[in-house]
N, CA, C and O of each residue as an XYZ file, in Angstrom:
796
protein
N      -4.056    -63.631    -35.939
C      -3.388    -62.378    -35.612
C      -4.092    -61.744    -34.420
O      -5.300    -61.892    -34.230
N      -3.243    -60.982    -33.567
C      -4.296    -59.970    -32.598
C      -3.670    -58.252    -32.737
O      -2.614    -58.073    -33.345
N      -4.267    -57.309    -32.250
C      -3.987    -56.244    -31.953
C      -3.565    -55.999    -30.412
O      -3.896    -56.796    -29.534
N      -2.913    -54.997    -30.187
C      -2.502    -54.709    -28.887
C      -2.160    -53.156    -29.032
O      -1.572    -52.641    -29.983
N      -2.752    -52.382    -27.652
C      -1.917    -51.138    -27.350
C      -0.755    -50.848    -27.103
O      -0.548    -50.823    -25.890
N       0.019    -50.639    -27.652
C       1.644    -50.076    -27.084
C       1.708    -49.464    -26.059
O       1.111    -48.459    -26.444
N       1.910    -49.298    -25.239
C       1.538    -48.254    -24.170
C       3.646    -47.243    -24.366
O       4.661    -47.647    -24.933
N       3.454    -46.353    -23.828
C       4.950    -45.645    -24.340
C       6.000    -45.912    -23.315
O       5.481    -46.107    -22.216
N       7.367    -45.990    -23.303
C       8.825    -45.960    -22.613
C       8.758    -47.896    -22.399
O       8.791    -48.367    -21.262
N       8.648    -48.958    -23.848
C       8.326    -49.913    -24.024
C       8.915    -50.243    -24.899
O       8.381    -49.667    -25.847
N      10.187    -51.163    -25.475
C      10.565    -51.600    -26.637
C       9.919    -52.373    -27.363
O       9.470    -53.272    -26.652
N       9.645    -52.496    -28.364
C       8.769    -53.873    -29.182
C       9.224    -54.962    -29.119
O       8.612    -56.026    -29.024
N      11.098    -54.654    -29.201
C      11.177    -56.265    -28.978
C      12.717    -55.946    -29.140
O      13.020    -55.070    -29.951
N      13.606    -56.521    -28.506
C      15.382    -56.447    -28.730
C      15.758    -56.968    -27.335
O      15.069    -57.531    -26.484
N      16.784    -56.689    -27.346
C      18.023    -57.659    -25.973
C      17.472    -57.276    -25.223
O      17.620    -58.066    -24.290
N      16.768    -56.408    -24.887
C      16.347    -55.909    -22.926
C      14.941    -57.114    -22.510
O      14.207    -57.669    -23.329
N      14.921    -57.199    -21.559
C      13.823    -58.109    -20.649
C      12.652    -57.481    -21.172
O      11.951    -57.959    -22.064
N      12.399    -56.027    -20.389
C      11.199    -55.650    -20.475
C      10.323    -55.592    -22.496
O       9.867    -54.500    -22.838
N      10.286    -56.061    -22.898
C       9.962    -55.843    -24.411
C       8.372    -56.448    -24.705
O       8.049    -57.393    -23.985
N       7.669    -56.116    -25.403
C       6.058    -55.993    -25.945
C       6.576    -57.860    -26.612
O       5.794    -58.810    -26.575
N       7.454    -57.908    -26.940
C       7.391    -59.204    -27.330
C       7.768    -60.748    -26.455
O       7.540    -61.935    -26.689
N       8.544    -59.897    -25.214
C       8.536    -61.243    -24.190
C       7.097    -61.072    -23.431
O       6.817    -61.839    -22.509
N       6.448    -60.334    -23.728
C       5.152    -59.754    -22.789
C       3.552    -60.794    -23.345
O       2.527    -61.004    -22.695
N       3.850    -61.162    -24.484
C       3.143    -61.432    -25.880
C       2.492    -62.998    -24.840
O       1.360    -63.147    -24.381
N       3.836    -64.070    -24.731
C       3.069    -64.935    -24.677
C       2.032    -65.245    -23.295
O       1.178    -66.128    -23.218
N       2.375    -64.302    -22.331
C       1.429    -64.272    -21.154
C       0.338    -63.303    -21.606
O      -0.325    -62.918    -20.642
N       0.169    -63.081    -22.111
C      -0.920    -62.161    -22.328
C      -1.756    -61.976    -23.852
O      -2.474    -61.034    -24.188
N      -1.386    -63.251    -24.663
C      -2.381    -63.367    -25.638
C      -2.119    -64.988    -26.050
O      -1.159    -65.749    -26.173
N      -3.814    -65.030    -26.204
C      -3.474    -66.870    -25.835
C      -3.384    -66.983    -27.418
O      -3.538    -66.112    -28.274
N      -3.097    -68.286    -27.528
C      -2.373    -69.142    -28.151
C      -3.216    -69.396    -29.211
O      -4.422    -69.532    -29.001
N      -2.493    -69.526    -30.944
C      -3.853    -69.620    -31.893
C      -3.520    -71.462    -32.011
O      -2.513    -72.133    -31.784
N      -4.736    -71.759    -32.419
C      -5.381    -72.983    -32.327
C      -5.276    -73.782    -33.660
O      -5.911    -74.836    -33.669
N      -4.444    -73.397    -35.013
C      -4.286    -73.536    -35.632
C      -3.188    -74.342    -35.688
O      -2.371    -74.375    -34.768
N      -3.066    -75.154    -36.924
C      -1.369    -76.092    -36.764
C      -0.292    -75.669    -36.424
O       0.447    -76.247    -35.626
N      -0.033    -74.529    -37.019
C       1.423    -73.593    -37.371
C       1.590    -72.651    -36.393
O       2.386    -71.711    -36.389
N       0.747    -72.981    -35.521
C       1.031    -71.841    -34.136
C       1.866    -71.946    -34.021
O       2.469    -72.993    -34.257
N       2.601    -70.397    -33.379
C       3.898    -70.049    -32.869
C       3.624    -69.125    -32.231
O       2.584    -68.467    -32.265
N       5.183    -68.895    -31.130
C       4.718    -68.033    -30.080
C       4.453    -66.312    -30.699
O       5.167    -65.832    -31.579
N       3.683    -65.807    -30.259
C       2.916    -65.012    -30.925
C       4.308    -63.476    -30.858
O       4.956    -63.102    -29.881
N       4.325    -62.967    -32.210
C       5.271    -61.733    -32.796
C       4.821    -60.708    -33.015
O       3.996    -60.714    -33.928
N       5.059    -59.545    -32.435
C       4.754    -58.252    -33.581
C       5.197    -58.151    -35.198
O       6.201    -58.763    -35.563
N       4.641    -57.589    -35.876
C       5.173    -57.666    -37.420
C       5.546    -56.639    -38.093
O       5.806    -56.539    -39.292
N       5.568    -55.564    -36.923
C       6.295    -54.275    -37.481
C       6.490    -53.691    -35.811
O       6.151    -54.188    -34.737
N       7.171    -52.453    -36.151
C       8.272    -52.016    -34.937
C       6.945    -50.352    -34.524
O       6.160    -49.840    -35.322
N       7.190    -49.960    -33.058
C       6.901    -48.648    -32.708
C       8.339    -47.996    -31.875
O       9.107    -48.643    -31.162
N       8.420    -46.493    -32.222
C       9.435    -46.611    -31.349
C       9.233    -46.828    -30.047
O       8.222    -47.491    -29.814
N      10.124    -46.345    -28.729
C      10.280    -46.979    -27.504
C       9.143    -45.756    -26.890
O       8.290    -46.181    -26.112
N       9.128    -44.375    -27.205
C       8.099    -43.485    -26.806
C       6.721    -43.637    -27.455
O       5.785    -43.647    -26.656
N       6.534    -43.711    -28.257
C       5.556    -44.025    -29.207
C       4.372    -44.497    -28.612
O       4.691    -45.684    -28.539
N       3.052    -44.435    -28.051
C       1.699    -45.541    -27.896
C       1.556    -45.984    -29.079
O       2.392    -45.823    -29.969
N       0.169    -46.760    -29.239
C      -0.476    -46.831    -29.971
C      -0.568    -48.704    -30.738
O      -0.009    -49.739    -30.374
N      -1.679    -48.375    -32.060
C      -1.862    -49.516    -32.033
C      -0.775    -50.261    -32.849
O      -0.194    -49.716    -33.788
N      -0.377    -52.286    -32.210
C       0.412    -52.679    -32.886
C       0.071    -54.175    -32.908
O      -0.138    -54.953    -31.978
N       0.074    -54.358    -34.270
C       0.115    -55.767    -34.895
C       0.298    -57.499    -34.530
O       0.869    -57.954    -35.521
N       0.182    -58.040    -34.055
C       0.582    -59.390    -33.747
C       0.401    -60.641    -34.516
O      -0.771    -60.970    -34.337
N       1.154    -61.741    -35.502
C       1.268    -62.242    -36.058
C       1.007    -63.592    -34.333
O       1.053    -63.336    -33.129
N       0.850    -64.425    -34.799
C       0.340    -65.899    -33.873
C       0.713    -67.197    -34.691
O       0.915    -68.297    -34.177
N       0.783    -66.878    -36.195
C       0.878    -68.637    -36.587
C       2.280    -68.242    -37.355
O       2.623    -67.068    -37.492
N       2.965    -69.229    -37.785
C       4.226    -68.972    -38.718
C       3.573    -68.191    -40.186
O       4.095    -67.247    -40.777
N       2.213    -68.937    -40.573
C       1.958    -68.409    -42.034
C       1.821    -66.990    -41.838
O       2.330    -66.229    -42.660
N       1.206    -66.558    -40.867
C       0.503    -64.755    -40.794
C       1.893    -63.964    -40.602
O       2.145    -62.999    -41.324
N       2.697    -64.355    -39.708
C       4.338    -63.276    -39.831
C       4.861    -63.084    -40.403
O       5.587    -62.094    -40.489
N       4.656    -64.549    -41.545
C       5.662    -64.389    -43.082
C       4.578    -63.561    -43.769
O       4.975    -62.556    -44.357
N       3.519    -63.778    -43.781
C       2.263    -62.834    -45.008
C       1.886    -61.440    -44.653
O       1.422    -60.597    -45.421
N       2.245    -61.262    -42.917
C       2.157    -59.810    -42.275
C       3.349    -58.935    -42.351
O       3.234    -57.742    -42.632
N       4.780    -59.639    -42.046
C       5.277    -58.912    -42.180
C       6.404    -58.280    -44.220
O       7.352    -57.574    -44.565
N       5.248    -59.282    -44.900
C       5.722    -59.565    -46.503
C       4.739    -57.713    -46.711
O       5.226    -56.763    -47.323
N       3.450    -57.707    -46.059
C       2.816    -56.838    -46.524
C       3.181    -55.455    -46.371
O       3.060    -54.500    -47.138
N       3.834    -55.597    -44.771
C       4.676    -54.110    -44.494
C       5.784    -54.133    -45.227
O       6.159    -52.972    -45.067
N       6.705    -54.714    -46.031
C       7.784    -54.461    -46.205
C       7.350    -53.795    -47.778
O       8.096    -53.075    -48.443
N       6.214    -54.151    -48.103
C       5.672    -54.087    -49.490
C       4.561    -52.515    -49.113
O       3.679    -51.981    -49.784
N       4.986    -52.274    -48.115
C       4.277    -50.942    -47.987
C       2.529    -50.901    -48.635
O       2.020    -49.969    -49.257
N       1.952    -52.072    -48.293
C       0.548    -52.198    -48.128
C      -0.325    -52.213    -47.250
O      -1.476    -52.647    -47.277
N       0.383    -51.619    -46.294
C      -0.524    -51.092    -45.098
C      -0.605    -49.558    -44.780
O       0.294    -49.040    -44.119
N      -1.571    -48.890    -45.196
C      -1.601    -47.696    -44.558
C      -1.919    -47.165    -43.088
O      -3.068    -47.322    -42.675
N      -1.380    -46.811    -42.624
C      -0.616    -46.054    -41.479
C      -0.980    -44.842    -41.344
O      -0.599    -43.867    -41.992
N      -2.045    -44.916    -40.132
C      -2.388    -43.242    -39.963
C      -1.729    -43.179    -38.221
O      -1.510    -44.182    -37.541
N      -1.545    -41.980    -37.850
C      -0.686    -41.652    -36.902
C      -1.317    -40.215    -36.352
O      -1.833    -39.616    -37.296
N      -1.419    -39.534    -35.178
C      -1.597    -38.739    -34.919
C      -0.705    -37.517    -33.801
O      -1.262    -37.561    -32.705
N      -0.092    -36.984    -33.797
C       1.092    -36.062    -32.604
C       0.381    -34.761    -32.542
O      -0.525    -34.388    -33.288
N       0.824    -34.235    -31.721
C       0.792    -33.012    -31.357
C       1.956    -32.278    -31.733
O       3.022    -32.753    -31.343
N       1.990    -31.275    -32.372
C       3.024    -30.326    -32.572
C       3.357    -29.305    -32.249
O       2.292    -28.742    -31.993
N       4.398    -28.391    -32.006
C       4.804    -26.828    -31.769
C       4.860    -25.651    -33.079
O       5.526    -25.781    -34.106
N       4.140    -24.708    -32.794
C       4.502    -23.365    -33.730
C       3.204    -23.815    -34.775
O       2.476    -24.797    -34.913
N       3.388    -22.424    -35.440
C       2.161    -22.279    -36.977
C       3.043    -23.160    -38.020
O       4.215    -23.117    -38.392
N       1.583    -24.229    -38.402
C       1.870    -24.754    -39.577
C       0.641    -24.727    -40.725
O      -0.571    -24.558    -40.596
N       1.324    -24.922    -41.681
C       0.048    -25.031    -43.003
C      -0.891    -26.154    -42.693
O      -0.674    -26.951    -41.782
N      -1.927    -26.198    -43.463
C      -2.991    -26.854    -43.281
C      -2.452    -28.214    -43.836
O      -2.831    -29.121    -43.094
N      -1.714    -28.665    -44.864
C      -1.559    -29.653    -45.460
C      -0.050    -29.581    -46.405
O       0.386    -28.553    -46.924
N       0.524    -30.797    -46.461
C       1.377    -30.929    -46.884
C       2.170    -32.507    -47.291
O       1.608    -33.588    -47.121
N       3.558    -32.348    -47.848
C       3.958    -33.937    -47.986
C       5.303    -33.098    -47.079
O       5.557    -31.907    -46.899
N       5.876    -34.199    -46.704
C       7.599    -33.729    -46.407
C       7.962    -34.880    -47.032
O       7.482    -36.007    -47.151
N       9.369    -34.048    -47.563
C       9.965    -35.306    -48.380
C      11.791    -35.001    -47.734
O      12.807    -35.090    -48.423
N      11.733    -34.727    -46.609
C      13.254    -34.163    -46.371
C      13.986    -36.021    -46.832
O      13.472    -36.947    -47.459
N      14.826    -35.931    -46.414
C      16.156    -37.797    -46.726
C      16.631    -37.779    -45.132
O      17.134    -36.990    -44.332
N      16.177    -39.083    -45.176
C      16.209    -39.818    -43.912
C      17.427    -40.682    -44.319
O      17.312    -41.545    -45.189
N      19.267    -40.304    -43.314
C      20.044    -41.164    -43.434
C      19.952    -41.361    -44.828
O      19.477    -42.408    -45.268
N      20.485    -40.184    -45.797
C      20.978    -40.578    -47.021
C      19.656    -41.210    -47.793
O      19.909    -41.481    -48.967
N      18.561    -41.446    -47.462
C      17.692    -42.178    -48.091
C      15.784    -41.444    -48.340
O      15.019    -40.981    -47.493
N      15.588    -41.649    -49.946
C      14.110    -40.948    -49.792
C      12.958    -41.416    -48.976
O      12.572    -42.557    -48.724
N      12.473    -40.167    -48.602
C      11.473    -40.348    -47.391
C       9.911    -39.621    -47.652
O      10.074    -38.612    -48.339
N       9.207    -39.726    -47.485
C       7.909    -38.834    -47.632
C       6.788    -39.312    -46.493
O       6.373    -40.429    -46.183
N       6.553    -38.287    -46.120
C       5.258    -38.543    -45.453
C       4.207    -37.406    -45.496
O       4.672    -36.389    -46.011
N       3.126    -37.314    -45.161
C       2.248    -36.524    -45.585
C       1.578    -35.836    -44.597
O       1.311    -36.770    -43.841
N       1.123    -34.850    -44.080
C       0.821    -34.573    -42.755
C      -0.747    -33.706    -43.109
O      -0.602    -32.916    -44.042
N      -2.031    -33.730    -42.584
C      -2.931    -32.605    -42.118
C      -3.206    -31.984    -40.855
O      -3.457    -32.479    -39.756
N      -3.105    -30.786    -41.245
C      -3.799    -30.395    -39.754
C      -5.003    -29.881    -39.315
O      -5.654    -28.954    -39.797
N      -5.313    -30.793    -38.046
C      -6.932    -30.933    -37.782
C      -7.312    -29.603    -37.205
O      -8.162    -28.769    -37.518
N      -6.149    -29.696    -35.993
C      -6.930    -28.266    -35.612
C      -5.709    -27.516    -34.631
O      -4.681    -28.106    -34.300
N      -5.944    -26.511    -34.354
C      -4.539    -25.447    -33.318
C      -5.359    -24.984    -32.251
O      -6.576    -24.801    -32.279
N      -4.365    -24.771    -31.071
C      -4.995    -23.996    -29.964
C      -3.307    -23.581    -29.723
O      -2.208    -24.064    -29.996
N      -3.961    -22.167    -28.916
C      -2.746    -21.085    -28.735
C      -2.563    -21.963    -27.283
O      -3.456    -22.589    -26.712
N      -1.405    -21.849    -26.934
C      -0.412    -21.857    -25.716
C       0.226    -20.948    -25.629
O       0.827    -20.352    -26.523
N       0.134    -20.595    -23.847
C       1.292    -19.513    -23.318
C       2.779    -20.134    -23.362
O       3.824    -19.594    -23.725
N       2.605    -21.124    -22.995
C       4.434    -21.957    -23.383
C       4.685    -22.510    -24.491
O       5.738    -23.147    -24.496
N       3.949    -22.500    -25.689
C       4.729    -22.806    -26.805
C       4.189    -21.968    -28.147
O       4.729    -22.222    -29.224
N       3.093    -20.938    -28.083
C       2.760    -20.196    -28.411
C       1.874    -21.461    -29.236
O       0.875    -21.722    -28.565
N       1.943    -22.208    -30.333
C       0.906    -22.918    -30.928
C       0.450    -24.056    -31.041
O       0.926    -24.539    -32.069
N      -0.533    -25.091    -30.312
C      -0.068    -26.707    -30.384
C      -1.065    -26.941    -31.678
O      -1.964    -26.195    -32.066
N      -0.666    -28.110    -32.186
C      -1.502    -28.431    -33.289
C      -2.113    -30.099    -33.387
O      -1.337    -30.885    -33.930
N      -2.922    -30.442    -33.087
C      -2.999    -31.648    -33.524
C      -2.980    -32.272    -34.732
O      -3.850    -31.836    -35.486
N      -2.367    -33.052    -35.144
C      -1.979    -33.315    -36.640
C      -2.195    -34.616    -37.033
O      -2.007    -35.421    -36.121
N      -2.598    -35.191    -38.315
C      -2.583    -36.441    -38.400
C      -1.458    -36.637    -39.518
O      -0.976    -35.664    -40.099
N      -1.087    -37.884    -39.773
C       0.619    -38.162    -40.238
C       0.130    -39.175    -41.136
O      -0.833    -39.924    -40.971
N       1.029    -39.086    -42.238
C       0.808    -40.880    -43.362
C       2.334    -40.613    -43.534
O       2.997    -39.718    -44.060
N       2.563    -41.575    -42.981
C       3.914    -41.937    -43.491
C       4.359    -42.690    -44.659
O       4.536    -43.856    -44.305
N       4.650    -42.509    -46.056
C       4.611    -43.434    -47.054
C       5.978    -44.242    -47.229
O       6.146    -44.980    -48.200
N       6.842    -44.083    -46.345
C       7.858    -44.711    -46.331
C       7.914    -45.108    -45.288
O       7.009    -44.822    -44.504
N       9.442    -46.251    -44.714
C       9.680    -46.559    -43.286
C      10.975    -46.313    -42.703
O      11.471    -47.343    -42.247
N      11.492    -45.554    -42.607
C      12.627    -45.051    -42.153
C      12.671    -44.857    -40.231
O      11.703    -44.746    -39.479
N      13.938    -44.872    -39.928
C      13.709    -44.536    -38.318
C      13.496    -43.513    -37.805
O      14.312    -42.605    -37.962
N      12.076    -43.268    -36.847
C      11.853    -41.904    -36.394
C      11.384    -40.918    -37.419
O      11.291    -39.698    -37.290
N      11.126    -41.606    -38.382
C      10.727    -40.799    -39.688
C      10.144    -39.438    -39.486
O      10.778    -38.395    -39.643
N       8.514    -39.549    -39.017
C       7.966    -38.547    -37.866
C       8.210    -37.527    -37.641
O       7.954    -36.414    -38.101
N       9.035    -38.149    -36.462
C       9.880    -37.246    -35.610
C      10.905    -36.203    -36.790
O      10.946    -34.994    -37.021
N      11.438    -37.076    -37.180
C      12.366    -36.173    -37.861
C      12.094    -35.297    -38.942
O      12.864    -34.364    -39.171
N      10.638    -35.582    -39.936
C      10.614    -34.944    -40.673
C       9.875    -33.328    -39.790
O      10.374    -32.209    -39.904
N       8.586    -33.676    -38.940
C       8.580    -32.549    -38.308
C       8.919    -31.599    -37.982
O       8.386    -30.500    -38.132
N      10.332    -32.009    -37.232
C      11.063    -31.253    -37.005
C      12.037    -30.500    -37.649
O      12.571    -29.452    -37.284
N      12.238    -31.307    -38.871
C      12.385    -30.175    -40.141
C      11.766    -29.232    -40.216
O      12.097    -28.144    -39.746
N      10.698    -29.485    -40.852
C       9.635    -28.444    -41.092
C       9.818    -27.561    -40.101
O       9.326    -26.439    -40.225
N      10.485    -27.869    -39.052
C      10.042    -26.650    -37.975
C       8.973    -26.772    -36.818
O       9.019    -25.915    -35.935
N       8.023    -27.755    -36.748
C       7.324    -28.135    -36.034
C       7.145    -29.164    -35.424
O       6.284    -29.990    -35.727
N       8.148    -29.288    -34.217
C       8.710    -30.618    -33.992
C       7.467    -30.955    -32.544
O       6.756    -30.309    -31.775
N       7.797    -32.300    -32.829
C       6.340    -33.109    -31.827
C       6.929    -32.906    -30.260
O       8.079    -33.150    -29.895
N       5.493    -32.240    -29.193
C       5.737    -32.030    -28.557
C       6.373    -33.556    -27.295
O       6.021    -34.736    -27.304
N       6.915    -33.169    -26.794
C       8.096    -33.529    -25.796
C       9.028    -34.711    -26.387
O       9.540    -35.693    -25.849
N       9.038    -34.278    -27.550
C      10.338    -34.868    -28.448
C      11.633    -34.403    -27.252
O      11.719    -33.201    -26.999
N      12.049    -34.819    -26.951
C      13.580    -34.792    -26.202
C      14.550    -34.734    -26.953
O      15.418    -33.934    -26.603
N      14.792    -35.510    -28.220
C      15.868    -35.936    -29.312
C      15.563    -34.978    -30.113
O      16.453    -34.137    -30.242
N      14.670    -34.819    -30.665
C      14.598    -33.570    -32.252
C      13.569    -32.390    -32.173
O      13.019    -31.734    -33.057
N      13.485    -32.340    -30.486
C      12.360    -30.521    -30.440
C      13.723    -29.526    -29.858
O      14.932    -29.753    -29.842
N      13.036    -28.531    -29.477
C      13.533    -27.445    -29.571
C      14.041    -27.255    -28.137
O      13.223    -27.572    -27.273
N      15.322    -26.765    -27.679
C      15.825    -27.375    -26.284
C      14.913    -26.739    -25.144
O      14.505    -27.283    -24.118
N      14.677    -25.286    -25.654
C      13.861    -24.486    -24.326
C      12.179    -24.531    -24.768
O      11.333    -23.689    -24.466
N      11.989    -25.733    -25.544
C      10.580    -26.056    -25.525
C      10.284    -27.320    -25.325
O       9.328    -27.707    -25.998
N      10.856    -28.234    -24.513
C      10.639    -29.558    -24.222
C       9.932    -29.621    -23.331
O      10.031    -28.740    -22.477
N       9.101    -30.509    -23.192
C       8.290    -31.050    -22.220
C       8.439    -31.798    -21.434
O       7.681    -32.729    -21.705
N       9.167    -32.082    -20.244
C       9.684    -32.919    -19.238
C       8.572    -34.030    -18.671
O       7.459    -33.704    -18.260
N       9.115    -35.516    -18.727
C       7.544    -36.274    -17.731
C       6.514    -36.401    -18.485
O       5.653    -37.000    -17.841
N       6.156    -36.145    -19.519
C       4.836    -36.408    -19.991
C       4.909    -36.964    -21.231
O       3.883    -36.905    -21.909
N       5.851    -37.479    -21.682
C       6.120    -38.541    -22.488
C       6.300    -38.179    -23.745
O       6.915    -37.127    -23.575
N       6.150    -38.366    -25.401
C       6.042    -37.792    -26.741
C       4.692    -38.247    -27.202
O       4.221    -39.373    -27.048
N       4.109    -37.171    -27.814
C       2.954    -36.856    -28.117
C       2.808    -37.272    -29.336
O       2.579    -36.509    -30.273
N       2.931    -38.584    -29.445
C       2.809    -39.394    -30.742
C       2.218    -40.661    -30.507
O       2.409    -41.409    -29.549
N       1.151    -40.887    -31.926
C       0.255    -42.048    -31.506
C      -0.033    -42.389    -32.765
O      -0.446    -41.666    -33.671
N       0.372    -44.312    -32.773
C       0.071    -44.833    -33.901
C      -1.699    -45.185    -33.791
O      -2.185    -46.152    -33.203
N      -2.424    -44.151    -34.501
C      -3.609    -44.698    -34.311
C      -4.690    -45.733    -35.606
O      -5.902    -45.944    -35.558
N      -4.048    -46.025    -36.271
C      -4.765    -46.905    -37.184
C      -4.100    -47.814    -38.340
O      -2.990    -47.649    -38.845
N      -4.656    -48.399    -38.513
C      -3.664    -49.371    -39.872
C      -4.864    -50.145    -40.531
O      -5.802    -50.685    -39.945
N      -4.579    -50.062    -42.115
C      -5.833    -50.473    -43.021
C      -4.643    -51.618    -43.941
O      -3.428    -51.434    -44.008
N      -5.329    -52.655    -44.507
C      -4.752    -53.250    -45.125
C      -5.890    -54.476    -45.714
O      -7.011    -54.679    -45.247
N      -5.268    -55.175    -46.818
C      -5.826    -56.399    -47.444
C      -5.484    -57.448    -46.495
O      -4.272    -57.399    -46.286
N      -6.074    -58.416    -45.804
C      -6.357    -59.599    -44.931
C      -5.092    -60.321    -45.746
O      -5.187    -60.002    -46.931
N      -4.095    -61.069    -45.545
C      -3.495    -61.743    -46.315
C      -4.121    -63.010    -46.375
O      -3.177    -63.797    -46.318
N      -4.771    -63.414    -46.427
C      -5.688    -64.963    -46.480
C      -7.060    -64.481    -47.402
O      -7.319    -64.681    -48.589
N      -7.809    -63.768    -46.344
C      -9.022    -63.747    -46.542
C      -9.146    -62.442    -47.799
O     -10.307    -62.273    -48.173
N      -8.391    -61.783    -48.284
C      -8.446    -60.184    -49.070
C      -9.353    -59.403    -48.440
O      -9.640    -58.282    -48.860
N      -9.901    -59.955    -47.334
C     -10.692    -58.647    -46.917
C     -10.279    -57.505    -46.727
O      -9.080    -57.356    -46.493
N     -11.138    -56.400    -46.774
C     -10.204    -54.954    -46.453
C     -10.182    -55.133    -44.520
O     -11.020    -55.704    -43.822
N      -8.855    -54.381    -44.068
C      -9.057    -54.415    -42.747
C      -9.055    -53.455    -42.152
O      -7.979    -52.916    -42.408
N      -9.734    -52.716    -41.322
C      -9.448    -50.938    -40.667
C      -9.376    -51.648    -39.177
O     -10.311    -52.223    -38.620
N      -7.914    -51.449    -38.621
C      -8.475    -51.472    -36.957
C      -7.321    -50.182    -36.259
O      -6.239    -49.747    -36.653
N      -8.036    -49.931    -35.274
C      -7.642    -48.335    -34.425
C      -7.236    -48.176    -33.528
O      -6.994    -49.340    -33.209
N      -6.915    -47.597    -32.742
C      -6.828    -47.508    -31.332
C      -6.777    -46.033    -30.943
O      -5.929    -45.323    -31.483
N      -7.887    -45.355    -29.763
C      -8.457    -44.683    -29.903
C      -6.711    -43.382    -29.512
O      -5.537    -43.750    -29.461
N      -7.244    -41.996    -29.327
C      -6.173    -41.455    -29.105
C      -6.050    -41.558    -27.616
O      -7.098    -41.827    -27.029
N      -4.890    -41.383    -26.839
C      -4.984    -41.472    -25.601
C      -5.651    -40.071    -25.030
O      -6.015    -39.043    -25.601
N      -5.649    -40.480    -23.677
C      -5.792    -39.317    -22.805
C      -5.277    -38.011    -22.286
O      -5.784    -37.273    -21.442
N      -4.201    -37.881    -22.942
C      -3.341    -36.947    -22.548
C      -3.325    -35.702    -23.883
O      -3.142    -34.486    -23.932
N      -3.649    -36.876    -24.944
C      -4.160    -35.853    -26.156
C      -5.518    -35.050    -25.876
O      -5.586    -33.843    -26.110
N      -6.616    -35.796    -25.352
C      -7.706    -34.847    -25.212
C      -7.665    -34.208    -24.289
O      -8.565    -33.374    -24.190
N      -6.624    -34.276    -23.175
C      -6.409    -33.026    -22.235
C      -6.507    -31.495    -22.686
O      -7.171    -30.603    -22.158
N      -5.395    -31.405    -24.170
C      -5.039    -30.572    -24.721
C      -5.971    -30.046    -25.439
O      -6.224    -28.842    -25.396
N      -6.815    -31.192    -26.454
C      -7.726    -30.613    -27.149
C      -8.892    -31.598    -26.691
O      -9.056    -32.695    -27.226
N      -9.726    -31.089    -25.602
C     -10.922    -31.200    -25.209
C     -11.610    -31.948    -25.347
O     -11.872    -32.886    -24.593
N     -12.187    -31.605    -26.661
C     -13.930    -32.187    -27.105
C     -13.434    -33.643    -28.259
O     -14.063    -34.001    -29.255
N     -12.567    -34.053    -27.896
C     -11.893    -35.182    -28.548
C     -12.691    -36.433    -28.308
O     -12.829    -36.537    -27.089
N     -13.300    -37.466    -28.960
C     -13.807    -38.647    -28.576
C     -13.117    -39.504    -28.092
O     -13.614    -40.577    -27.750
């Protein structure tokens, strides 16, 4: 298996040319094992989205990687920036397309803005997989991720600077080895613009 950064306005993988998965075989070599195959992501980011994402390399690891996401044994931490006062902690459980949804949100920390009066950095567990989940439950709540275009607030969008959402970690059992696995990818740069003293 390997890891890779998503970088954002990037499909993971569908009919268009440009996709993270025609990108795969020039840019991550080849596993050395029998069952090599050309190397797959094993779960999806959206097209704005950074952050870190998955790569399956042999036939056995795509069927055992992507058996583990569908089985919701990978936890999924995520981090956005948000608009307006929110509580310190919470679940959202709004229905995504007719269907139950939950995800869980804390918040790390707020700084006041003159243009949106509150940003928040937030971290996200999504316990389900629905599309845009995120995005959408946020913006329920009322605190929709900044430069959401699709589900923020029309005279609070952020033009050019992309959506302030980042898959930053994924923990799981090794499907071979049971080891536990933590790997990350740090937050980008555009997040510690906002909030500073960020590592």
């Amino acid at each position: 298996m390997a890891i890779i950064h998503k970088p954002a306005g990037i499909l993971v993988s569908g009919n268009s040319f440009k996709t993270v998965a025609n990108a795969l075989t020039q840019n991550i070599s080849r596993s050395l094992l029998p069952d090599a195959t050309t190397p797959q992501p094993v779960h999806r980011l959206d097209y704005a989205t950074t952050g870190i994402l998955l790569i399956g390399k042999t036939r056995s690891s795509i069927r055992a990687l992507n058996k583990i996401f569908e089985n919701r044994a990978v936890k999924k931490t995520y981090y956005a920036i948000t608009i307006g006062e929110m509580n310190a902690v919470g679940p959202i459980t709004s229905e995504i397309d007719g269907k139950k949804s939950k995800s869980n949100f804390t918040l790390c920390e707020s700084v006041t803005s003159e243009r949106f009066g509150k940003l928040n950095l937030v971290q996200l567990e999504p316990l389900t997989g629905r599309r845009h989940q995120l995005r959408k439950h946020l913006s329920h709540i009322g605190n929709p991720i900044l430069g959401d275009k699709e589900y923020g607030i029309d005279n609070l969008i952020l033009n050019g600077k992309g959506l302030y959402l980042h898959a930053y970690s994924l923990q799981f059992s090794h499907p071979f080895t049971k080891k536990e696995i933590y790997l990350k990818d740090e937050l980008p740069k555009r997040f510690k613009k906002i909030f500073d003293h960020l590592e």
